[in-house]
C-alpha positions in Angstrom: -1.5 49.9 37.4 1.2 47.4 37.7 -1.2 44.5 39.6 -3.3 45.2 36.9 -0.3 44.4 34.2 0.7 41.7 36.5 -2.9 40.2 36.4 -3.2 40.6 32.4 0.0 39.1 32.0 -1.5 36.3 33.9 -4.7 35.8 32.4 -2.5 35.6 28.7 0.0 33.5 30.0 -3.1 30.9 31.3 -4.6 31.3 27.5 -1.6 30.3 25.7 -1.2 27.6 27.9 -4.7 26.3 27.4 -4.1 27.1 23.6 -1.0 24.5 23.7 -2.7 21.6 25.7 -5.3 21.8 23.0 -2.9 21.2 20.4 -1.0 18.9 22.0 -4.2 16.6 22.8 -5.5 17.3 19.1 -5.7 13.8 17.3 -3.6 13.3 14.9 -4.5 12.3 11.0 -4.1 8.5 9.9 -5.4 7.7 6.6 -5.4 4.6 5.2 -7.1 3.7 1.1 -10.0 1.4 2.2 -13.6 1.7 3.3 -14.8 1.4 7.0 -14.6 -2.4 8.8 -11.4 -3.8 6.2 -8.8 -5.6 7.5 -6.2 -2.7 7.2 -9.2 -0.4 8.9 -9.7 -2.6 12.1 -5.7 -3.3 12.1 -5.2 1.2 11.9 -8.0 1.1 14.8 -6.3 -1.4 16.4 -2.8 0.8 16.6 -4.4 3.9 17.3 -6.1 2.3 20.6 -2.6 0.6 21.4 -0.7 3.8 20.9 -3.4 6.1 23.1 -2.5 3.4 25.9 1.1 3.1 25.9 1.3 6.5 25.9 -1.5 6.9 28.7 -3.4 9.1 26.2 -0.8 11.2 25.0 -0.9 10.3 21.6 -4.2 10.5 20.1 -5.5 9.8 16.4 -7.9 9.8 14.3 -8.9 7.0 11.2 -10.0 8.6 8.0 -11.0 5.5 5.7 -11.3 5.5 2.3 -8.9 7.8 1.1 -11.0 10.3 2.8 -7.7 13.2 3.0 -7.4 11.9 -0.9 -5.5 9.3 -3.2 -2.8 8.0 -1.7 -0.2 10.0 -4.1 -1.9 13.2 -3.0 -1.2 11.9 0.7 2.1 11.4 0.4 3.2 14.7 -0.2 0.8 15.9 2.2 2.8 13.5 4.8 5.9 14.8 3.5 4.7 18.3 4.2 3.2 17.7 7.6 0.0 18.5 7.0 -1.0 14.8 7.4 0.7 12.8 10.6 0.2 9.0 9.7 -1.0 6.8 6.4 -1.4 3.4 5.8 -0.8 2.7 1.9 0.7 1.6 -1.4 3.8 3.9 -2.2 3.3 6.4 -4.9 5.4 6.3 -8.5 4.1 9.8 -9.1 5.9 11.3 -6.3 9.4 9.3 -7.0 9.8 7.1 -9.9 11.8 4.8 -8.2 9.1 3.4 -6.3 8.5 1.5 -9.3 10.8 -0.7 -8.2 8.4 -2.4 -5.3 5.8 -2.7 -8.1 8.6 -5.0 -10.4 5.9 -8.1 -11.2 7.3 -11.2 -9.6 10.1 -9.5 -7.8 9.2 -12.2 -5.2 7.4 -15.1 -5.5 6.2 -16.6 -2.2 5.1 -15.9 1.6 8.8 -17.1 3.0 10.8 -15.0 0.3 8.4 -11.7 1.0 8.6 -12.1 5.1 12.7 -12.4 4.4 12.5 -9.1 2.0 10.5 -6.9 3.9 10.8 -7.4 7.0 12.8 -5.1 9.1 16.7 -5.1 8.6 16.3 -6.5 5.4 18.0 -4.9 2.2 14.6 -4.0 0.5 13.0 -2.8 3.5 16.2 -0.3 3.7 15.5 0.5 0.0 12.1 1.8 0.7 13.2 3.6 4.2 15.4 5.4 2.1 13.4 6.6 -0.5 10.7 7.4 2.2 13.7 9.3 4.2 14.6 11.5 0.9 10.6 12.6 1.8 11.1 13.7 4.9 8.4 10.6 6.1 9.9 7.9 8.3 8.6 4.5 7.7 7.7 2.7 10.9 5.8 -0.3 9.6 5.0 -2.6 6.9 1.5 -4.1 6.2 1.8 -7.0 3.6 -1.4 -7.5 1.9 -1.6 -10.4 -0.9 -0.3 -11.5 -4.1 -1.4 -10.2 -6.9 -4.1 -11.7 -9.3 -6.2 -10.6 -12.5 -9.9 -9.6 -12.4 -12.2 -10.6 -15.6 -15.6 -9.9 -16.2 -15.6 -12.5 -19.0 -14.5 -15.8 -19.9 -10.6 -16.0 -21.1 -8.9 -18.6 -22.4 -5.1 -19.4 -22.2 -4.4 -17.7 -19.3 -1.4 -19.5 -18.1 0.4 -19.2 -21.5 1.8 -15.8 -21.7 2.5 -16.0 -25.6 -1.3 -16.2 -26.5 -3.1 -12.9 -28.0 -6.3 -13.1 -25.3 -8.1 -10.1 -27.3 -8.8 -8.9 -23.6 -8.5 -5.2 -22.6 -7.3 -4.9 -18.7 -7.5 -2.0 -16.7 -4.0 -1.1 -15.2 -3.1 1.6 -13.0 -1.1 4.7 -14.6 2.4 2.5 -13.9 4.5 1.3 -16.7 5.4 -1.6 -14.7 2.0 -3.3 -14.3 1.0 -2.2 -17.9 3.8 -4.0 -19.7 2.9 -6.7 -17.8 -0.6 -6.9 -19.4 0.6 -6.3 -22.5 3.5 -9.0 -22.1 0.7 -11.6 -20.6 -1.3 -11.5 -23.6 -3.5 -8.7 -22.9 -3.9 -4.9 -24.0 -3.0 -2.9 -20.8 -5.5 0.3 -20.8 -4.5 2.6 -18.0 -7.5 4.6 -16.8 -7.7 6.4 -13.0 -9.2 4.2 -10.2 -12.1 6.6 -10.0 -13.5 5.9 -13.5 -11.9 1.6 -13.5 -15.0 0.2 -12.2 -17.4 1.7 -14.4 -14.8 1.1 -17.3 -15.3 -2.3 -16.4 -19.0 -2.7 -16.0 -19.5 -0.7 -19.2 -17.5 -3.0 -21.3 -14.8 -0.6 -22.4 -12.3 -3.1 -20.7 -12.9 -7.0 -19.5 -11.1 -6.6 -16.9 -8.7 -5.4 -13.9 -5.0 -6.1 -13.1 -2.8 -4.6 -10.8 -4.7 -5.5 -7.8 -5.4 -9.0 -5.4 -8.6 -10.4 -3.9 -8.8 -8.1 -1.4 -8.9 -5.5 -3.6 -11.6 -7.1 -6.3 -13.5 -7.5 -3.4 -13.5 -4.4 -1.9 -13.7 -2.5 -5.2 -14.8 -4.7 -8.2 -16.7 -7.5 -7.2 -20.4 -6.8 -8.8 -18.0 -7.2 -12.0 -15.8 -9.9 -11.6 -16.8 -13.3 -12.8 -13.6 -15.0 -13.4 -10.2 -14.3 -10.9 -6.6 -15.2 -11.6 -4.3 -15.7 -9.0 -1.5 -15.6 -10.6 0.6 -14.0 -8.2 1.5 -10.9 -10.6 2.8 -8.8 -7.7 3.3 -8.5 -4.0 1.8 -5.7 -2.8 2.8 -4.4 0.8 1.3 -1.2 2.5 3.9 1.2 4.3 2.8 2.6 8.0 4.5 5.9 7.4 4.7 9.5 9.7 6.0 12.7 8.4 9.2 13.2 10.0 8.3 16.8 11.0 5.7 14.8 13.3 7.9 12.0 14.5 10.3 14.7 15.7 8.2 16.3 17.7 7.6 13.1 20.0 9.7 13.0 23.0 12.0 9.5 23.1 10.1 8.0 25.2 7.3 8.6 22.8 9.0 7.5 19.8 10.0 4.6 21.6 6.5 3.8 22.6 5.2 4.5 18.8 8.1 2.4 17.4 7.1 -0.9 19.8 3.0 -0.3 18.7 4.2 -0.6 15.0 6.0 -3.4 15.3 3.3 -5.0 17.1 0.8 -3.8 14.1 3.4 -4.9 11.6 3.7 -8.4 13.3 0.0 -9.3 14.3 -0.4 -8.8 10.5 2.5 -11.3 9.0 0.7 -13.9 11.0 -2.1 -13.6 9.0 -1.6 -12.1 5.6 -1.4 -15.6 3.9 -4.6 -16.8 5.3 -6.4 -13.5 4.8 -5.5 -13.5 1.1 -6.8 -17.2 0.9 -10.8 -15.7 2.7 -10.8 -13.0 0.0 -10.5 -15.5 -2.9 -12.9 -17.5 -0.9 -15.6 -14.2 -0.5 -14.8 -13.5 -4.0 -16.0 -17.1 -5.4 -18.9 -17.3 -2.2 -20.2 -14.0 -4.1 -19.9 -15.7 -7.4 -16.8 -15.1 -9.3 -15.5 -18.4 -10.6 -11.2 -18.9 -9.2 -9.8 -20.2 -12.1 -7.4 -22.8 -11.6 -3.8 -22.2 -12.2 0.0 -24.2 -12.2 3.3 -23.4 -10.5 4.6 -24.3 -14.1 2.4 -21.6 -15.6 2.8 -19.1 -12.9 6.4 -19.5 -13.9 6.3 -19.5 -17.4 4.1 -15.5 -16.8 7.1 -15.1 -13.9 9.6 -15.8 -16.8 8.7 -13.5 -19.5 7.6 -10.6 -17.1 11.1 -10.6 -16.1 12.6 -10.4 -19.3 10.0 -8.1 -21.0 9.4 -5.7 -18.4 12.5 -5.4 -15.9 14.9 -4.1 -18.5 12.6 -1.3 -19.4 11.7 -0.3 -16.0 15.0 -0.4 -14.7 15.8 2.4 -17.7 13.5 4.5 -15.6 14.5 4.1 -12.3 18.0 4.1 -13.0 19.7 0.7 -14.4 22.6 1.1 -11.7 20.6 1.7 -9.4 17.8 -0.7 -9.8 19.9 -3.5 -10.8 21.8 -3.0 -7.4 18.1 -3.3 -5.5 17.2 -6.6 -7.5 20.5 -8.0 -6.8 20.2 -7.6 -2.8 16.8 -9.5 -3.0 17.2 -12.6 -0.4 16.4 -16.1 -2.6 
């Protein structure tokens, strides 16, 4: 009777044991906003390769493209819960208002000032680590995608003179910050959900799309864009992020080995954000759009009033102390 306990105890011990490995060598969930073959998917395949072998397979994943595990606010909390591990993706204003902050248009205004603000150690990078913290996510890249432009699918006139009525309705996200700066650049901001902007578009209930950069039209909204605007409205970074219930569970050699492959994903992507923005504007007019043709002086002159239009208001959201203390850290 007892070798037969002995023997049982065995047999359950080697199943638990087998049930662990499994979960330990279970890939884990990195979900990123675009479809398959992007740059942000092939950079996301590119980390999950380098992490399996620095790790000598320990630490597996798996890409779901295309906001697959759903939209990216939906993924943040799921990140922040631990039912998700990794995401690669725009912060989310619906989960903390603050984040509006990162969305401010013209916060900064070219590639040097942007590699100084968000890269690591810098004051706004430590911004968004905290509010990410507050999450329970830790934030162990950034991925810097492009200035912002506007999307038309017809001809507009004046666009570089912010105090001219266009008589153009623009898509914007549901964000006060990018629909007051529609409304304060001459168009009528409409917000409507991703899901229904292209049709809104093609349909003619608006002319057009802000919020959003080349890559973006591109991706999402090129069969109805005839006329893009780079007019630098925004820049728009993407945050590696891992829910801190995961990260904690790596040993520190681990964590230490994730840390170095993000860095390297973070890095191999700074050397070639500028130039990747410049192809999509390129794709964009090779597939028929026409770039329209824009100033420094009238970039400013939109820079000018966003910042005196919009920023006050916003920052009533976010918290005036508190926002005016970010904007004032911003490195020149």
């Amino acid at each position: 009777m007892k070798k037969r306990f002995i023997t049982g105890a065995l047999v359950l011990f080697a199943g638990v044991s087998l049930l662990v490995g499994s979960v330990q060598a279970r890939s884990m969930k990195i979900s990123h906003v675009r479809p398959q073959g992007t740059a942000i998917d092939k950079d996301l395949h590119w980390f999950s390769d380098s992490l399996k072998e620095a790790s000598g397979g320990k630490l597996k994943s798996k890409i779901y493209p295309a906001s697959a595990l759903g939209d990216y606010t939906i993924v943040q909390e799921r990140v922040s819960l631990g039912a998700i591990s990794f995401a690669c993706q725009p912060p989310s204003p619906a989960v903390d208002k603050r984040f509006q902050i990162l969305y401010f248009p013209y916060l900064v205004e070219n590639w040097k000032q942007a590699r100084d603000n968000y890269s690591p150690g810098a004051p706004l990078r430590k911004v968004v680590e905290g509010l990410y913290a507050e999450q329970d996510i830790h934030m162990i890249a950034a991925w810097p995608v492009y200035f912002g432009g506007i999307s038309f699918n017809k001809e507009v006139k004046d666009y570089g003179n912010p105090d001219v009525a266009k008589g153009l309705k623009l898509r914007v996200p549901p964000m006060k910050t990018l629909q007051l700066l529609a409304d304060t650049s001459g168009y009528l901001g409409t917000p409507i959900p991703f899901s229904d902007a292209f049709t809104a578009v093609q349909t003619g209930v608006v002319d057009g799309v802000i919020g959003s950069g080349a890559e973006g039209y591109y991706s999402s909204f090129k069969d109805v864009t005839k006329y893009y605007l780079p007019a630098n409205t925004h820049f728009e970074v993407w945050y590696l992020i891992v829910s801190q219930k995961q990260f904690d569970k790596f040993s520190a050699e681990e964590k230490k080995q994730l840390q170095d492959v993000a860095t390297q994903f973070e890095e191999r992507r700074w050397a070639v954000a500028e130039a990747d923005q410049a192809a999509n504007e390129k794709r964009l007019a090779d597939y028929g759009a026409t770039i329209l043709p824009i100033s420094e002086a009238e970039i400013t002159a939109l820079s000018n009033k966003a910042k005196a239009a919009v920023w006050p208001v916003v920052l009533g959201d976010v918290g005036e102390a508190w926002g005016q203390g970010v904007l004032d850290s911003i490195r020149k």
